[in-house]
C-alpha positions, 0 to 999 in steps of 0.5 A, a space after each residue: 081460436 074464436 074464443 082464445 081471441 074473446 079472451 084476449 080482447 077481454 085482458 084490458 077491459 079487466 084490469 080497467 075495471 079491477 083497478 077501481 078497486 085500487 084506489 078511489 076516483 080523483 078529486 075534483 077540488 084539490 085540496 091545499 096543505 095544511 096552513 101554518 101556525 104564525 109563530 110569534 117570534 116572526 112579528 115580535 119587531 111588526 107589532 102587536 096588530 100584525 101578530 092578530 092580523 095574522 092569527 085571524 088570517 090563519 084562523 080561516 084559512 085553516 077552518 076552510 081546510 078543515 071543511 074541505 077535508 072533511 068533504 075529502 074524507 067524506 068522498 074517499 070513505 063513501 067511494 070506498 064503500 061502495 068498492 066493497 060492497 061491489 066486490 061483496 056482491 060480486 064474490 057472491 054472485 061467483 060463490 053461487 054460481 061455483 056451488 050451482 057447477 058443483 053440484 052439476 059436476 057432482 051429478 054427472 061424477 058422485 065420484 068427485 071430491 072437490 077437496 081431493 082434486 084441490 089437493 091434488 091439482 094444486 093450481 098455480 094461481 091464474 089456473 085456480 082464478 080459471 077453474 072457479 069462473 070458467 062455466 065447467 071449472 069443477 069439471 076442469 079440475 075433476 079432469 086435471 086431478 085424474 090426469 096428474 101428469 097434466 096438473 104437473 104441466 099447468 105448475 109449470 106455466 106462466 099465467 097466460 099459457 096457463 089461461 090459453 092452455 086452460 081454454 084449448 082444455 075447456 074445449 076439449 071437455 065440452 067435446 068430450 063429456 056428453 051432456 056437458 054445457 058449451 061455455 058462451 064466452 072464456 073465464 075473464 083473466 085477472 089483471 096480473 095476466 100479462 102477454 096478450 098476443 094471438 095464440 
């Protein structure tokens, strides 16, 4: 169960990197509240002076806000940016290699309907996130759509069962269909995949 354990060994790593994607890094200068307006009625028995005194006092201090949130904003935005553009390339790069095992799986199966076997497997969501990163996940779902006794089964799992089972049926595959490539390393699980215990 070698590759059951690089999977596991991989569930923490995952949800760390994922929750870059949640919320943009801590400041590193906090940034104060809102300064308060002076209302004139508190000064109206301290005099004309204090009234400006405090105005001016307000006046800075809400300018320093002011720029200090702009750098705030400023980070956030940037930080947000490149989020997404990170998670553009990485959808793409997961776009890409999705059409390169379908046309592979297509060449060893001109049978295969990607659109068929969807409708026909319907994954639950921790096998659907599987079949599209696993190496050989058209092959994984051309398999479950012929067999729908197992597509059955795998609705009925929680996501992790659905992950190790997902593996045990990857391996089974490599074994089985001639010409087949061997996966290196299991599909990386996503963050809501909980249970990270030997199998």
């Amino acid at each position: 169960e070698k590759r059951i354990r690089q999977l596991h060994a991989r569930l923490k790593q995952t949800e760390q990197r994922l929750k870059r994607y949640e919320q943009p890094p801590p400041s590193t200068i906090p940034l104060p509240q809102t300064p308060m307006r002076p209302r004139f009625e508190d000064y109206a028995d301290k005099g004309w002076d204090a009234w400006e005194a405090a105005n001016a006092t307000y006046t800075q201090q809400y300018a320093e806000y002011a720029a200090r949130k702009a750098v705030e904003d400023d980070r956030v935005a940037q930080s947000r940016a490149r989020q997404e553009a990170d998670l553009q390339t990485a959808n793409e790069r997961v776009k890409q290699a999705w059409t390169k095992r379908a046309e592979a799986t297509l060449k060893r199966n001109p049978q295969f309907d990607l659109e068929a076997a969807v409708r026909q497997v319907e994954p639950n969501p921790a096998l659907d996130h599987f079949i599209l990163h696993s190496k050989i996940g058209p092959d994984v779902l051309d398999y479950l759509a012929k067999h729908p006794e197992e597509s059955e089964r795998f609705r009925e799992l929680d996501p992790h069962e659905t992950y190790v089972e997902a593996v045990h049926l990857e391996q089974k595959l490599v074994t089985d269909i001639q010409g087949l490539p061997s996966p290196s390393s299991p599909a990386r699980p996503p963050a809501y995949v909980k249970g990270a215990g030997p199998a």
